[in-house]
N, C-alpha and C positions, 0 to 999 in steps of 0.2 A: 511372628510374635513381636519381633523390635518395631516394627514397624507398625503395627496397632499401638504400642508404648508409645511412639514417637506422637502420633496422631494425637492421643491420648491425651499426653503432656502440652504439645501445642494448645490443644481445646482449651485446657486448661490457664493455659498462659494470659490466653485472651480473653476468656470469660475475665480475669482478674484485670485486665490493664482495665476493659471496659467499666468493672465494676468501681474501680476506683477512681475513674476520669472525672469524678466531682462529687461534691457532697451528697453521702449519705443517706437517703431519704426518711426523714421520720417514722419511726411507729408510734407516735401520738399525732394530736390535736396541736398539741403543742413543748415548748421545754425553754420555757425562759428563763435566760441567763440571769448566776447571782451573783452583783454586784459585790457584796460584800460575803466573802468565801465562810465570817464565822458562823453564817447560817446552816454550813455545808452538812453538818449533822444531820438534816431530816431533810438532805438533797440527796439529786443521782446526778453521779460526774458522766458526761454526753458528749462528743463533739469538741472535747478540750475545755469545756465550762459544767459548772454545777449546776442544775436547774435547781429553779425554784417548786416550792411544792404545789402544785395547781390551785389548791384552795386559796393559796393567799397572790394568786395572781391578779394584777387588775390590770385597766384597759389602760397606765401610763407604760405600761411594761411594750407596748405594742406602740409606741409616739415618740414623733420624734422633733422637736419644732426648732424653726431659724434655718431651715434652707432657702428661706428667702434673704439672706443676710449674706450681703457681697464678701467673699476670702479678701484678706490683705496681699496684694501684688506686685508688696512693692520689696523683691528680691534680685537676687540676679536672674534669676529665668524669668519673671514677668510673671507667676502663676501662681497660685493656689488650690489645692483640694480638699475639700469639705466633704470627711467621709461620715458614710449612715451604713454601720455593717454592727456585726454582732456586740463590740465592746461599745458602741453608742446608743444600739438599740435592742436592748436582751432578748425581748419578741421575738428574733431573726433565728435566735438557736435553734440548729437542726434544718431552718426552714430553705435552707442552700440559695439563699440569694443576698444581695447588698446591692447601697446605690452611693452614688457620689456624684456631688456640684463643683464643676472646676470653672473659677476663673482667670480670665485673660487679659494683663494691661496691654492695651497696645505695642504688636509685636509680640507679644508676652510668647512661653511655649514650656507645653509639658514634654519635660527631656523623653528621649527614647529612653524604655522601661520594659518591663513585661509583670505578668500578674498571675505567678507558676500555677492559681489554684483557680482560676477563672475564667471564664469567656466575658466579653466587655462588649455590651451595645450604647453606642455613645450619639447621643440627641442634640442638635446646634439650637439650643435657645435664643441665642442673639449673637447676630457678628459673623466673620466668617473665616472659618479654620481650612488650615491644609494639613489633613492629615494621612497617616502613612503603616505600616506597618512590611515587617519583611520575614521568611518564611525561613526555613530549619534550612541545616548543610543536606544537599551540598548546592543547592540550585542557591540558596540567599535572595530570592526572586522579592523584588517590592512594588508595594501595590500602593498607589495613591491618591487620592481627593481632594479637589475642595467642595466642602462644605458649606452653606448657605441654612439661616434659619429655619428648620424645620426638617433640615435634611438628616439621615441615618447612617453608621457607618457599624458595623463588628470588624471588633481585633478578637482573632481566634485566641486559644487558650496559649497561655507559655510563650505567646512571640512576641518581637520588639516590638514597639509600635511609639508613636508618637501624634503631640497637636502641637502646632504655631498658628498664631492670631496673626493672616494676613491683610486684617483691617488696620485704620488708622484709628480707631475705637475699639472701649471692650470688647470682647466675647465673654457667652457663658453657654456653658454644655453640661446635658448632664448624664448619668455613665448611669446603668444598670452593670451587676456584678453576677456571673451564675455561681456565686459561694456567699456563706454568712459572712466569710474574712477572705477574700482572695488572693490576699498580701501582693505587694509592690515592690522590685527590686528594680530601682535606678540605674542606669548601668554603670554611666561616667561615678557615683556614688559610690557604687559598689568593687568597680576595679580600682578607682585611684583615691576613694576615700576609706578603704577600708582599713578593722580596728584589727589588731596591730597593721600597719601597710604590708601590701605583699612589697614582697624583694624587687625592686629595681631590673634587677637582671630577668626576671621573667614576662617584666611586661615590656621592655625593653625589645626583646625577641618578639614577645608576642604582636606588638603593635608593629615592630620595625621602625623602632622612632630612637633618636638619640639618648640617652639615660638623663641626657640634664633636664631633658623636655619633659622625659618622666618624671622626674624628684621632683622638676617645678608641678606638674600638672598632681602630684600629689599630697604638695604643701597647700596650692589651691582647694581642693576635693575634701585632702583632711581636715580642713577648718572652715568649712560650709555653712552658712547659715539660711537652709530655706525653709 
């Protein structure tokens, strides 16, 4: 009897991690997102957004234009991204996808990142990238490419991964997303520029680096401008 429970519960377990490995899938046609929430009275809240009510949807609801329009690159990474996910394109509610145009100034590179709610297929438009990604504990195993116009890469869902432009010219790529909002957590961003800082002493340990190298690598991270 424990042991049918046990089976039981497992089944269970995993029917759920699968069900919820990405977005949702609609039961409409559609559920576009409202911009302005005071409408929200004669909406259904979905997905984290209000939709709008079908009758008054039109075909700008579903457009998105200027990704032909180069990002400004001129930061300390060299990079910009131009995303088109559900807060830019309300069409996308429910619909479990997004896309985004990164560009590269020479040498430029998008930090290692991950994207907790997405799988990422990323397309070399012009130029040419080396790109990477590396896998869960405990193997940390990494996998990498270069890239050439036309070529293909996936970064699986939740793992690091990264591009550097190892031309002497632009690059531009561009990312399909399997989520309307896949969100993006920066790493270097996220351990040394975060709000309030964590404490000194734990990234200290964690890294194995000296504390001063932390504090400075914090006062850099905290006041980032990309």
């Amino acid at each position: 009897m424990r042991k049918a429970y046990i089976v039981t519960v497992a089944l269970f377990a995993l029917a759920f991690s699968l069900a919820s490995a990405s977005d949702p899938a609609p039961l409409q046609d559609f559920c576009v997102a409202l911009k302005d929430y005071s409408d929200s009275k004669s909406a259904v809240f979905v997905n984290g957004k209000f939709c709008k009510d079908p009758k008054l949807v039109k075909a700008e609801d579903f457009f998105f234009e200027g990704l032909n329009n180069a990002g400004n690159t001129d930061n300390k990474v060299g990079s910009n991204v131009t995303t088109v996910n559900v807060d830019t394109l309300p069409g996308l509610n429910t619909l479990g996808i997004s896309l985004a145009r990164i560009d590269f100034a020479p040498y430029g590179e998008n930090p290692p990142h991950t994207h907790p709610r997405g799988t990422e297929i990323l397309v070399v438009a012009e130029g040419t990238l080396f790109v990477g990604f590396v896998t869960s504990n405990t193997e940390n195993r990494l996998f990498t490419k270069t890239l050439n116009k036309g070529d293909v890469f996936v970064f699986p869902v939740g793992l690091i991964h990264f591009q550097l432009n190892v031309g002497k010219t632009k690059a531009i790529a561009i990312s399909g997303l399997s989520s309307q909002n896949a969100g993006v957590i920066t790493i270097a961003d996220a351990v040394f520029g975060s709000n309030p800082p964590i404490n000194p002493d734990v990234l200290t340990k964690a890294f194995q680096l000296d504390k001063n190298v932390v504090e400075e690598l914090q006062k850099e991270f905290g006041d980032h401008n990309y």
